[in-house]
C-alpha positions as CSV (number, residue, x, y, z in Angstrom):
1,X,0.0,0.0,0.0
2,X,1.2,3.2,-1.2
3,X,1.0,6.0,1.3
4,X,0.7,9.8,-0.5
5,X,3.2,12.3,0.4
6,X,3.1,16.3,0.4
7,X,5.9,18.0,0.6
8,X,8.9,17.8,3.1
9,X,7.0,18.9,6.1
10,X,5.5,15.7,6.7
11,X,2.7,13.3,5.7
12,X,-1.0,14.6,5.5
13,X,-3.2,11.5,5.6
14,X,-6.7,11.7,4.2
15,X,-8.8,8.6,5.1
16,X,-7.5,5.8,8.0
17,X,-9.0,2.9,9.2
18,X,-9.7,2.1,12.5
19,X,-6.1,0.6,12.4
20,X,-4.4,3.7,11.7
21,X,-6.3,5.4,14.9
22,X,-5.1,2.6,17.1
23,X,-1.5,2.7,16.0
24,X,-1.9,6.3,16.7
25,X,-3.3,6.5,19.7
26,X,-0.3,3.7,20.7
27,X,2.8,5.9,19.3
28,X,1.3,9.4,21.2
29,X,1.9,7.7,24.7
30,X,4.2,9.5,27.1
31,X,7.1,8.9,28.8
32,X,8.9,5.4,28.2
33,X,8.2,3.9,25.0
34,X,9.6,1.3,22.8
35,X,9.6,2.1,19.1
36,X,9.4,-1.4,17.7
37,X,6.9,-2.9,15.1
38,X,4.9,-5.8,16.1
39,X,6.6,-8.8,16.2
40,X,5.4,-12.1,14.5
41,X,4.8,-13.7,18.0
42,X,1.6,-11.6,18.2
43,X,0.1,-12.7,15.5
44,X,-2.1,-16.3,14.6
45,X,1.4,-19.4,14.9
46,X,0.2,-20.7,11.5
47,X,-1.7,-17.4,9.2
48,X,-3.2,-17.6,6.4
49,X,-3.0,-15.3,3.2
50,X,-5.6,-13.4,4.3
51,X,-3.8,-12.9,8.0
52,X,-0.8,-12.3,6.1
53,X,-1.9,-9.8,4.3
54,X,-3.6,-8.1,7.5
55,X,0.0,-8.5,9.0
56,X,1.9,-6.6,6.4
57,X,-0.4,-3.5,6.5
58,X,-0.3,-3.4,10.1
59,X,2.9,-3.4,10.2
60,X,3.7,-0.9,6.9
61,X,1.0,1.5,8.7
62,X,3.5,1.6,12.3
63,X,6.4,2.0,10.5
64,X,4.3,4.8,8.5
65,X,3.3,6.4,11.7
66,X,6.8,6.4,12.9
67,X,8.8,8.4,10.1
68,X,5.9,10.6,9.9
69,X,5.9,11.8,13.5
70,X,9.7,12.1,12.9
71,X,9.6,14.5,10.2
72,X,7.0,16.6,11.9
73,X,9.4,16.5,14.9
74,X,12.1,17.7,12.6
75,X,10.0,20.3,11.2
76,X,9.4,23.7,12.8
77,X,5.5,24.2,13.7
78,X,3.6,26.5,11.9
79,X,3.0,29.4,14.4
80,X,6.9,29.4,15.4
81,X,6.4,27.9,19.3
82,X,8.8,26.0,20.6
83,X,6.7,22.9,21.1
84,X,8.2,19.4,22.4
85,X,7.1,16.4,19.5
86,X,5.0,13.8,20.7
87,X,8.0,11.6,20.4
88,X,11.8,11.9,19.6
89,X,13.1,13.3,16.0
90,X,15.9,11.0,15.8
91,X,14.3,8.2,17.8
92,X,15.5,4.8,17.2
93,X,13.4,1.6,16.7
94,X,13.6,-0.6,20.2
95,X,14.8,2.1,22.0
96,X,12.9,4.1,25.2
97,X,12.6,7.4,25.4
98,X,11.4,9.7,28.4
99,X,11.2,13.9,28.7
100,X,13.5,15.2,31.1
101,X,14.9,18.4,32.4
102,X,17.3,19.4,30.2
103,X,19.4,22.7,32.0
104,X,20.2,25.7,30.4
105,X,23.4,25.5,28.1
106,X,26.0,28.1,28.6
107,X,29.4,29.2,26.7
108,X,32.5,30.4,27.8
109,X,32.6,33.9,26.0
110,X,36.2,36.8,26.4
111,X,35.0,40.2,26.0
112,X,37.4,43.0,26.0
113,X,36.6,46.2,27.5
114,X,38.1,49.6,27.3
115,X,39.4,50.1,31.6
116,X,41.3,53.4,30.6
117,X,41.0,56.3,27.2
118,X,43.2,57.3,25.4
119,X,44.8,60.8,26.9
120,X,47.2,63.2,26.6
121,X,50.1,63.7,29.3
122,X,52.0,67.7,29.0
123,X,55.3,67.8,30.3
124,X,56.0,71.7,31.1
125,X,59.6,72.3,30.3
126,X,60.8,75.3,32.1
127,X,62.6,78.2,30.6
128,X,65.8,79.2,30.9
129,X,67.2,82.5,32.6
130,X,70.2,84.0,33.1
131,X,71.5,86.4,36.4
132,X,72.8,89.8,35.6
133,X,73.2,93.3,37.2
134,X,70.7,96.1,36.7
135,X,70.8,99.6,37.5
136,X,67.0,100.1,38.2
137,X,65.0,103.4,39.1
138,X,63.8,103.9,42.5
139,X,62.0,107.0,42.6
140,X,61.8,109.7,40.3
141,X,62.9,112.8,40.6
142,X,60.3,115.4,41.9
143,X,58.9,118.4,43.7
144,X,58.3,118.6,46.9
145,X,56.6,121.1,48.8
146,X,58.1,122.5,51.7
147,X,56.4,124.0,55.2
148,X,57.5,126.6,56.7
149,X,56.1,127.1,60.5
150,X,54.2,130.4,61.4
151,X,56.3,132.4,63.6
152,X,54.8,134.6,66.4
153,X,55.1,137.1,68.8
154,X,53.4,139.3,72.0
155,X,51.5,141.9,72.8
156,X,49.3,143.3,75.2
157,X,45.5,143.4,75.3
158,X,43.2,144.8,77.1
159,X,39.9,142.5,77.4
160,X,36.6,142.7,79.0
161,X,36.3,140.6,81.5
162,X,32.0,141.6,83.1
163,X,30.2,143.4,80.5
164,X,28.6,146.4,81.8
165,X,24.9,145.7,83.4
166,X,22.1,147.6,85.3
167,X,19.7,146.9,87.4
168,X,16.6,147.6,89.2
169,X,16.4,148.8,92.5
170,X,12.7,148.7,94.4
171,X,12.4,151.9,95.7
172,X,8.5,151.2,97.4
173,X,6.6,147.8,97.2
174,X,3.0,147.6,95.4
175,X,-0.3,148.5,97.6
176,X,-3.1,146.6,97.7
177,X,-7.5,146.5,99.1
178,X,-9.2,143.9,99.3
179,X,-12.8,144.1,97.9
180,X,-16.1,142.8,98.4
181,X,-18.1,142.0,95.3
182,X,-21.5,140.1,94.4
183,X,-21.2,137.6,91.4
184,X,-24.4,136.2,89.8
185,X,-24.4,132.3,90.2
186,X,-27.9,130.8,88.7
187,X,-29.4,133.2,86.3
188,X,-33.5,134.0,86.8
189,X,-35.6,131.0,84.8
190,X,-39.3,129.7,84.6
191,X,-39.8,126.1,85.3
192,X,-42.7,123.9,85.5
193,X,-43.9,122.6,89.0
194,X,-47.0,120.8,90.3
195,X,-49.7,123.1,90.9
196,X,-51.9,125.0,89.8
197,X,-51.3,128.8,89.0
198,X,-51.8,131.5,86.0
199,X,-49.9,129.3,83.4
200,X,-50.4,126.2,83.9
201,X,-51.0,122.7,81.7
202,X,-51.5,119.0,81.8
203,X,-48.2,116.9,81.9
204,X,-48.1,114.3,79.3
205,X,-45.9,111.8,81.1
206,X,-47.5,111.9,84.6
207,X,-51.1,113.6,83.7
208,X,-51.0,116.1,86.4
209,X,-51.4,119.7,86.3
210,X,-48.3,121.9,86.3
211,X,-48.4,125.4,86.3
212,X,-44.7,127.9,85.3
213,X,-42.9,129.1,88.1
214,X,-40.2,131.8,88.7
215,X,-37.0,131.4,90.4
216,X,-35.3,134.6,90.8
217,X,-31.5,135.0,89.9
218,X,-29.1,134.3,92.8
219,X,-25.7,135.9,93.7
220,X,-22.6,135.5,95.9
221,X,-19.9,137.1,97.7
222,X,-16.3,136.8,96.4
223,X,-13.5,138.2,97.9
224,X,-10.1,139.9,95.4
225,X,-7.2,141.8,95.9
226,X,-7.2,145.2,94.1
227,X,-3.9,146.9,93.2
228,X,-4.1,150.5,94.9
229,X,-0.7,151.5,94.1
230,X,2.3,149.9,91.8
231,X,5.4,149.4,93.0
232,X,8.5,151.6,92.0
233,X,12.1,151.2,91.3
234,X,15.3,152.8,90.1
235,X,17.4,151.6,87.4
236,X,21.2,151.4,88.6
237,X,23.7,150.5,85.9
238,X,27.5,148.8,87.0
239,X,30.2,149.5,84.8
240,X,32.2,146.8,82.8
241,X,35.5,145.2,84.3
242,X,38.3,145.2,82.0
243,X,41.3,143.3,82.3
244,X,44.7,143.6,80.8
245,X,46.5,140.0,78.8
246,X,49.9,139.6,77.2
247,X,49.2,136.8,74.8
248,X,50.9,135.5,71.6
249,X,50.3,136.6,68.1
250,X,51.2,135.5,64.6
251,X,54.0,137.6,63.4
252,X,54.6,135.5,59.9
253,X,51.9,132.8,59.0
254,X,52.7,129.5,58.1
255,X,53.9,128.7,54.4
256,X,54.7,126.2,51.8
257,X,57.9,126.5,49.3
258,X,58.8,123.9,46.6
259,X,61.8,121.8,47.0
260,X,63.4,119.5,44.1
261,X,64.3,116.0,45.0
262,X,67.0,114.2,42.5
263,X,65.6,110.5,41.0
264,X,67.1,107.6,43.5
265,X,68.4,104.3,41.5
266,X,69.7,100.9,43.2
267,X,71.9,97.8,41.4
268,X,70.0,94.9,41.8
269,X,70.3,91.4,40.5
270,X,67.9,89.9,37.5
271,X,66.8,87.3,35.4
272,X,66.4,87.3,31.8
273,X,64.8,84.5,29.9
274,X,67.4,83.1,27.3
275,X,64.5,80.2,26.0
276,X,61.1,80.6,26.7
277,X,59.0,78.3,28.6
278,X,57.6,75.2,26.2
279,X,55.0,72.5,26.4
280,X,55.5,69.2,25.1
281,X,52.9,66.7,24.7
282,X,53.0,62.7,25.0
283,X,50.1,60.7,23.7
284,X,49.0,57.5,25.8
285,X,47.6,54.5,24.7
286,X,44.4,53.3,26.1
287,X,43.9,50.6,28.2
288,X,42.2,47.5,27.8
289,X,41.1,44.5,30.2
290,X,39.9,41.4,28.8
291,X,36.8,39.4,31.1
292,X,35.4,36.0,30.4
293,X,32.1,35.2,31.3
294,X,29.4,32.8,30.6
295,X,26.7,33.4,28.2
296,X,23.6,31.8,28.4
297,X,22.8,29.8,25.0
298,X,19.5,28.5,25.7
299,X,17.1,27.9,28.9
300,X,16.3,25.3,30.9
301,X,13.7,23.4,29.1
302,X,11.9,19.5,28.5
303,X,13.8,17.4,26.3
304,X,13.7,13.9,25.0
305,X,16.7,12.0,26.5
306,X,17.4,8.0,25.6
307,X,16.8,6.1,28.9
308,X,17.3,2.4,30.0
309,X,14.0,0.7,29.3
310,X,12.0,-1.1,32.3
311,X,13.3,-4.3,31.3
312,X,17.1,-3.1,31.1
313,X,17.1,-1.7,34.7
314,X,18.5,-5.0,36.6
315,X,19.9,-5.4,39.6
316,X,23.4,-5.7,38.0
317,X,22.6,-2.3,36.1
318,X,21.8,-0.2,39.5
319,X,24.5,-2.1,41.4
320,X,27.1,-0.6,38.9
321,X,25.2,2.9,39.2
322,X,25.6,2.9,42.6
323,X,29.5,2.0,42.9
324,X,30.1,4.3,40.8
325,X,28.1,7.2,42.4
326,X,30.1,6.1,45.7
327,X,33.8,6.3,43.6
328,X,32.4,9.8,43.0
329,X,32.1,10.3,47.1
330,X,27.9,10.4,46.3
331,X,25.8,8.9,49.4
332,X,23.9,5.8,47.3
333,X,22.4,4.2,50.5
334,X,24.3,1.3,50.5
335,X,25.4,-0.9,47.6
336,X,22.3,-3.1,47.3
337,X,21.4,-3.0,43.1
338,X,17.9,-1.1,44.8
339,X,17.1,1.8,43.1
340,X,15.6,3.7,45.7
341,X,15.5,7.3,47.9
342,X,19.5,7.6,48.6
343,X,20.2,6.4,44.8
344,X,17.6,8.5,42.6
345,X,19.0,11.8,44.9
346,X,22.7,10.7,44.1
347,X,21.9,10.3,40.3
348,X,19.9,13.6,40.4
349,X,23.3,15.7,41.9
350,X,25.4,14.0,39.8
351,X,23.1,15.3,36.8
352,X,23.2,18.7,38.3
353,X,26.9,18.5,38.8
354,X,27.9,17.4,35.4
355,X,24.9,19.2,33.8
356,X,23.0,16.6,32.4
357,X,18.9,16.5,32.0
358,X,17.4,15.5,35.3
359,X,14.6,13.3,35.9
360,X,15.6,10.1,35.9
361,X,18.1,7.5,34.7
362,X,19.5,8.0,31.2
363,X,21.6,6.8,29.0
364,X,23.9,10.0,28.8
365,X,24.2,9.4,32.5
366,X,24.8,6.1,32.5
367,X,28.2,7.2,29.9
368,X,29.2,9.7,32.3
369,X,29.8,7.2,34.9
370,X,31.4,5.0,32.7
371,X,29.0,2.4,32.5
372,X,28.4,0.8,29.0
373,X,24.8,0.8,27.8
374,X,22.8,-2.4,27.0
């Protein structure tokens, strides 16, 4: 039976009989598998052509079902995802197969990097001077103005000492009476009292009758001194008191005359430059440090890894695992050909160690301990 093919992706099948669904559903189980077609133990000890015939598709159908998973293993999926096949690309027939842990993949990578620029260094050369002697000016010549003190001499004077000044002299004090004389204090007014009389009128506030009264001006006494007769004086006037002084008197003020001062010069010692000052310039290299470090090629991910099948695990198998997980200084348990607790964790650390998929036993394990596979 011929079985159609499109393109190099993979097969695409159109119409399968229950057979193909079977095989199918058979070569999509996980974990440990064995590839292998049937064998001619499973079918009728003596067939006939018709059997035969049965046999042969059968087993031209698993072996169909095989490459084609294998190819669409190989082949990337359509929407780009990095997507684990149902079973192994490269697997092998009669082999088992498991997904394990495969850890991230790193490389050893030397990067160069720039520690110091490139720069510049100036050296200042100094210049070079000479000593000689120099007659230099100190001051210049100039002017200079002269003073000439006041000179003085005495004389007399003769200065009032008490200005003149009069005064008056009371002659007969002031005279005085005292008089008596009436001041008015309440002028005459008309007020309203209770009553009756000529003018008279109801009060609003109280209703009675009032009638106008008068109350007559009233005076009082007061007592004053009047001046009879002023007092009078004479006017006496004291002459001035003079004294005579002998004090000191400019006789020539104080002057200024111009006087010429020569120019001062001094010898001193100098420098003079015989070559100026210079600046070289020196150009260093940059620096550069080279660092390795490990670059991560791809992540930790699931994997198919080639694994001992059920029936290859013996006694013998695990008692070789374990001696050589306890050459290795790894804690087995014991040396009993049991693959159990202490074992599995040893095989799991050497993985890790050696950085090998982790999950179980496999057969790249089972190389790094030196132990030949069945």
């Amino acid at each position: 039976m011929a079985l159609p093919r499109q393109g190099n992706a993979g097969f695409k099948w159109r119409t399968l009989g229950a057979h193909i669904a079977v095989l199918s559903a058979v070569f999509n189980m996980a974990a440990c598998s064995v590839l292998a077609p049937p064998n001619a133990s499973q079918l009728a000890l003596e067939p006939g052509p018709k059997e035969q015939r049965i046999s042969s598709l059968e087993a031209a159908l698993a072996d169909a079902l095989i490459e084609m998973e294998k190819i669409k293993a190989r082949a990337p999926s359509a929407d780009g995802a990095d997507t684990l096949p149902a079973i192994p690309p490269d697997a092998e027939t009669g082999r088992c197969y498991a997904k394990l842990l495969v850890p991230a993949s790193y490389v050893d990578r030397i990067e160069r990097r720039l520690i110091k620029e490139a720069s510049e260094r100036r050296e200042l050369i100094p210049a070079k001077l000479e000593w000689f002697n120099e007659r230099v000016l100190v001051s210049e010549a100039y002017v200079r103005l002269k003073v000439v003190p006041a000179t003085y001499k005495w004389q007399e004077e003769r200065t009032l000492v008490l200005p003149p000044r009069s005064q008056q002299v009371l002659l007969s004090p002031a005279r005085y009476e005292t008089v008596i004389e009436e001041v008015i204090e309440s002028p005459e007014e008309w007020v309203w009292v209770a009553g009756r009389g000529e003018i008279e009128k109801i009060d609003e506030e109280s209703g009675e009758i009032v009638h106008q009264q008068k109350i007559p001006v009233s005076y009082r006494q007061i007592k004053k001194q009047v001046l009879v007769e002023p007092a009078k004086y004479r006017k006496v006037v004291e002459p001035g008191v003079y004294e005579t002084l002998r004090k000191k008197v400019v006789d020539v003020a104080e002057h200024t005359i111009e006087e010429r001062v020569p120019a001062k010069y001094k010898t001193v010692r100098a420098q003079r430059v015989l070559e100026p000052e210079r600046e070289l310039s020196h150009q260093i290299a940059p620096v550069y440090k080279d660092y390795s470090y490990r670059e991560k090629v791809s992540d930790t991910r699931l994997g198919w890894r080639m694994v001992p099948c059920e029936r290859e695990i013996t006694k013998q198998l695990v008692y070789s695992v374990q001696r050589a997980l306890r050459k290795l200084d790894y804690d087995t348990g014991g040396l009993d050909g049991v693959l159990g607790k202490y074992t599995l964790v040893a095989i799991h650390d050497f993985q890790k160690q050696q950085g090998l998929a982790t999950g179980r036993l496999s057969s790249e394990t089972l190389s790094a301990l030196g132990i030949a596979g069945k």
